[in-house]
ZAMARGU-4260 file (C-alpha; in steps of 0.2 Angstrom, whole numbers, plus 5000, padded with zeros to 4 digits):
<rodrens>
0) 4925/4941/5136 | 4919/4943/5118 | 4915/4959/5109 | 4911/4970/5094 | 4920/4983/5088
5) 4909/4997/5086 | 4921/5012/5089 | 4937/5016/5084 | 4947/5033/5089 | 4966/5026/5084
10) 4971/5019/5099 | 4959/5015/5106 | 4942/5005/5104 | 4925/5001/5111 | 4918/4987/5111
15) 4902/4979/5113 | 4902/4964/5124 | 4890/4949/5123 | 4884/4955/5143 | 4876/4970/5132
20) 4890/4983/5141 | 4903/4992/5130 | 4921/4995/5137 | 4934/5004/5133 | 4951/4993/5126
25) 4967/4993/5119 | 4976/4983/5109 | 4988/4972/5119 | 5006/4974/5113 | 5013/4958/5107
30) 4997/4960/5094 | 5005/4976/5086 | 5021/4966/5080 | 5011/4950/5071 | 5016/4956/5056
35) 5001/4966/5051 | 5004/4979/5041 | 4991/4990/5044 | 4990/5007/5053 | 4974/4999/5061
40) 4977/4980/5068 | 4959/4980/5073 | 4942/4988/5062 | 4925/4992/5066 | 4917/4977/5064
45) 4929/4965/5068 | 4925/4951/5082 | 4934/4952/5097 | 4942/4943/5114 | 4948/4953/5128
50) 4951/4954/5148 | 4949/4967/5159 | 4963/4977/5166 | 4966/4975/5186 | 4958/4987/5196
55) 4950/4995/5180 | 4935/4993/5168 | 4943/4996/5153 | 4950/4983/5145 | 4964/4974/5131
60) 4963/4965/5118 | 4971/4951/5116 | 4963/4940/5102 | 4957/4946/5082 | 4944/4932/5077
65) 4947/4929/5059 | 4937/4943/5048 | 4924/4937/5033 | 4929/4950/5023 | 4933/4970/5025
70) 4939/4985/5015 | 4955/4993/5014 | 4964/5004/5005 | 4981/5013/5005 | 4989/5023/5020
75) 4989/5041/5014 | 5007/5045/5020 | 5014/5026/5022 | 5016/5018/5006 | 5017/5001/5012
80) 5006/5002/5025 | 4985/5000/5024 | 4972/5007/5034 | 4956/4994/5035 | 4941/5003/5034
85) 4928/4991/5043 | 4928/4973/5042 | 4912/4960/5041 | 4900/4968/5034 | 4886/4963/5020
90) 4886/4977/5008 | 4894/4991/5005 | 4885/5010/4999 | 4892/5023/4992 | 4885/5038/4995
95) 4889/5051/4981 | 4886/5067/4973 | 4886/5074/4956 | 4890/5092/4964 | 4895/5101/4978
100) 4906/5091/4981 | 4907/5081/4963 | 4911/5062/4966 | 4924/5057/4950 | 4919/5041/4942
105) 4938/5037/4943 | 4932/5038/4962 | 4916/5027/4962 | 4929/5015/4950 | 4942/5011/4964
110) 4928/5007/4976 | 4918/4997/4966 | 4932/4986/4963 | 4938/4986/4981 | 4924/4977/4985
115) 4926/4966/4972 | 4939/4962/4978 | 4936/4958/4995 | 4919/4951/4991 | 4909/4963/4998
120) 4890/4968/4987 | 4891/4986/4984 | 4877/5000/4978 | 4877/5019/4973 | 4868/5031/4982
125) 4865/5047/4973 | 4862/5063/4985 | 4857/5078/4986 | 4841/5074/4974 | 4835/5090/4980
130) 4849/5099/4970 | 4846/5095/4951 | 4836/5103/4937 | 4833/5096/4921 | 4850/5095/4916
135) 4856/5088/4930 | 4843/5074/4931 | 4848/5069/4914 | 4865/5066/4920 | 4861/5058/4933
140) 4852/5045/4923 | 4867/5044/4911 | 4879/5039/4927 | 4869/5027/4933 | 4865/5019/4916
145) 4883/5017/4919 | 4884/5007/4933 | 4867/4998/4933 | 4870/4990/4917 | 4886/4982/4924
150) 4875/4974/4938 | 4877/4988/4953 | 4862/4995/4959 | 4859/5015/4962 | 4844/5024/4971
155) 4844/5044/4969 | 4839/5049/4985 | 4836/5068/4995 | 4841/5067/5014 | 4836/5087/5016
160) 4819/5081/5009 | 4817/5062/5015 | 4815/5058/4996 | 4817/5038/4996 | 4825/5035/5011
165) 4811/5023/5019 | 4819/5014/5002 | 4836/5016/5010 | 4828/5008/5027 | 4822/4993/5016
170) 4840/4990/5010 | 4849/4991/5027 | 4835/4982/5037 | 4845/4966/5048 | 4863/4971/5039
175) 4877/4976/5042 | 4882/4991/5031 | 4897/5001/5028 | 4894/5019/5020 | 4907/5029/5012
180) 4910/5043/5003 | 4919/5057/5001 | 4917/5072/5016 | 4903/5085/5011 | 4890/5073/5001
185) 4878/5071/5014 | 4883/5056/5023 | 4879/5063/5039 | 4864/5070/5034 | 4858/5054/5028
190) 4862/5044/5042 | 4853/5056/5054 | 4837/5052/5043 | 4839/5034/5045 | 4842/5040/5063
195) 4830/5051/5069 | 4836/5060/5086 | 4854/5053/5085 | 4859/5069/5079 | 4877/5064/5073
200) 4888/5079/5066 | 4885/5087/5051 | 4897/5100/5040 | 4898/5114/5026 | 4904/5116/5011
205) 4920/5124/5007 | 4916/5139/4993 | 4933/5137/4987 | 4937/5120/4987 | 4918/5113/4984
210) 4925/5099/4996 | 4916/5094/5012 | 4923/5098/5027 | 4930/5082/5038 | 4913/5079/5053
215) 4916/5060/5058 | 4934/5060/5061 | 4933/5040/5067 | 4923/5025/5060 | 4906/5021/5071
220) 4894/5007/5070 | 4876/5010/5074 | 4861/4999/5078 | 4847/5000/5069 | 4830/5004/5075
225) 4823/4992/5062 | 4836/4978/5063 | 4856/4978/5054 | 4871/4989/5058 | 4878/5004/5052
230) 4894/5009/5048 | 4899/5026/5049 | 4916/5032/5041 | 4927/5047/5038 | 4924/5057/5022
235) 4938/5049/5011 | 4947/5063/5000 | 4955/5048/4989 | 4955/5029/4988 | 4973/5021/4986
240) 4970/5004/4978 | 4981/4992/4989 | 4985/4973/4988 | 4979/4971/4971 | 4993/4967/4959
245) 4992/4974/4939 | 4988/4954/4932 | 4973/4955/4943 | 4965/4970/4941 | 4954/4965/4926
250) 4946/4952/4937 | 4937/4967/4948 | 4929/4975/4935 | 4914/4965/4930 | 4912/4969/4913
255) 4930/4964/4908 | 4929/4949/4920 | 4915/4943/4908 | 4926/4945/4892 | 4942/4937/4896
260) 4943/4922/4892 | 4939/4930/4873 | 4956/4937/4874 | 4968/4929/4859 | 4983/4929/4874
265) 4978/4922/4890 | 4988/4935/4901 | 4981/4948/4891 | 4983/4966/4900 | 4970/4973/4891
270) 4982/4989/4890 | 4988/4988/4872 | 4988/4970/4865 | 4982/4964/4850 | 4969/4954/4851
275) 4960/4962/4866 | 4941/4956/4867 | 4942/4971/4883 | 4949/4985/4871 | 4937/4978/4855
280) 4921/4981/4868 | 4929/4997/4873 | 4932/5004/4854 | 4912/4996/4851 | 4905/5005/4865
285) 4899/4987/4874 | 4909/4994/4887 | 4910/5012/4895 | 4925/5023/4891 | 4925/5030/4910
290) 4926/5012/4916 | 4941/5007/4903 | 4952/5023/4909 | 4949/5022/4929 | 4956/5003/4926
295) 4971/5009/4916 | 4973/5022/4927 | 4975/5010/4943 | 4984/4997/4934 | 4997/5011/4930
300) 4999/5014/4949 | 4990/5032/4948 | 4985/5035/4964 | 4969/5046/4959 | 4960/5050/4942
305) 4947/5065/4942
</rodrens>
């Protein structure tokens, strides 16, 4: 039979067969040893053949149909290893917040050009509308001036109030989406808006850490009353870039991307050669500070940048 992936726990998966039933599976074992080096072999979202078990409903997967695109990043304690995210999706939100818990724009940085690099259209969502004063509103504009000069777009948004997410529902309708985010900046909350009665999990704040507490603790897709998928995952605390060597990093960031070939050396790093059209925009202010020093900071192998 064929499925969809629409749950994850670790080991094992459900999925959502064309008969319009779900089943629990497993991976068959010969698929663990294929070489992929993954601490997930098979994503929310990825396309799927497998058999039942005798005598048994649940079932194994046996065959991974090959994936349009996903998004991955670096195993936390397995420094060769990757954990893929979701897999064939059509856009990609970010959900953020500019407090409680702050979302870095080194953050916001490595994900944006994750999907770069896997091809994969991504937008900002700005929470916790409900929060801001003046001040805070005048940030707000500043960071997405940021980002929707570069060619992202960002929507503010209130889950606790409903402020724009019919907006949201616009965006997501016939889809697939994957939203992200780090744990505590209203993804839940959010979701359960787009969702009314599904009621999934939602956490507090720690006062001493200002960091969300973990409430999805597996990736879950989910079908949209109005048309498109969802694509729930865990709060991620940071985003190791993986499988994106140094010389290419400057294709992922947009605005660089557009000033390369103005580069006096064609394998330019745009770290501290002379000549740089990258560092001239940077010194000129034609491109953003922020921007310039999450891509040094990933193309040094940092693993986070506040």
């Amino acid at each position: 039979m064929q499925g969809l992936v629409i749950k994850s726990t670790g080991s094992w998966y459900q999925v959502h067969a064309e008969n319009g039933l779900d089943y629990h599976c497993r991976i068959k074992g010969k698929f663990r040893i294929q070489g992929i080096q993954t601490t997930n072999p098979i994503a929310v979202g990825d396309r799927v053949e497998f058999e039942l078990e005798p005598n048994s409903e649940n079932g194994v997967i046996y065959k991974l149909y090959e994936r349009r695109n996903y998004i991955i990043r670096k195993s936390i304690n397995l420094s060769k290893q990757a954990q893929i995210i979701a897999a064939n999706m059509d856009q990609a939100f970010l959900v953020v917040t500019l407090a409680s818990p702050r979302t870095s724009l080194g953050f916001i940085d490595r994900f944006l050009a994750t999907a770069e690099a896997y091809d994969i259209p991504a937008m900002l969502i700005f929470n916790k509308l409900d929060l801001f004063h003046e001040d805070g509103l005048e940030i707000l504009a500043a960071y997405q001036d940021i980002y929707e000069n570069i060619g992202y777009p960002c929507y503010s948004v209130s889950a606790l109030e409903g402020t724009n997410i019919d907006l949201i529902e616009s965006l997501l309708k016939d889809k697939t989406t994957l939203f992200s985010g780090h744990s505590g900046v209203g993804k839940s909350s959010l979701i359960n808006a787009l969702l009314p009665g599904y009621s999934i999990k939602t956490g507090e704040i720690s006062e001493s850490t200002d960091k969300g507490q973990h409430t999805t603790t597996f990736a879950e897709m989910h079908a949209l009353p109005f048309g498109g998928y969802l694509i729930d995952t865990p709060g991620i605390r940071e985003l190791g870039i993986f499988d994106i060597r140094p010389e290419e990093l400057g294709h992922y960031f947009r605005e660089m991307r557009d000033l390369m070939h103005a580069c006096k050396f064609n394998n330019c790093r745009h770290v501290n050669e002379p000549g740089c059209a990258v560092i001239k925009a940077v010194e000129n202010g034609e491109i953003e500070l922020s921007r310039y020093e999450s891509y040094l900071s990933i193309y040094h192998g940092n693993e986070t940048r506040s």
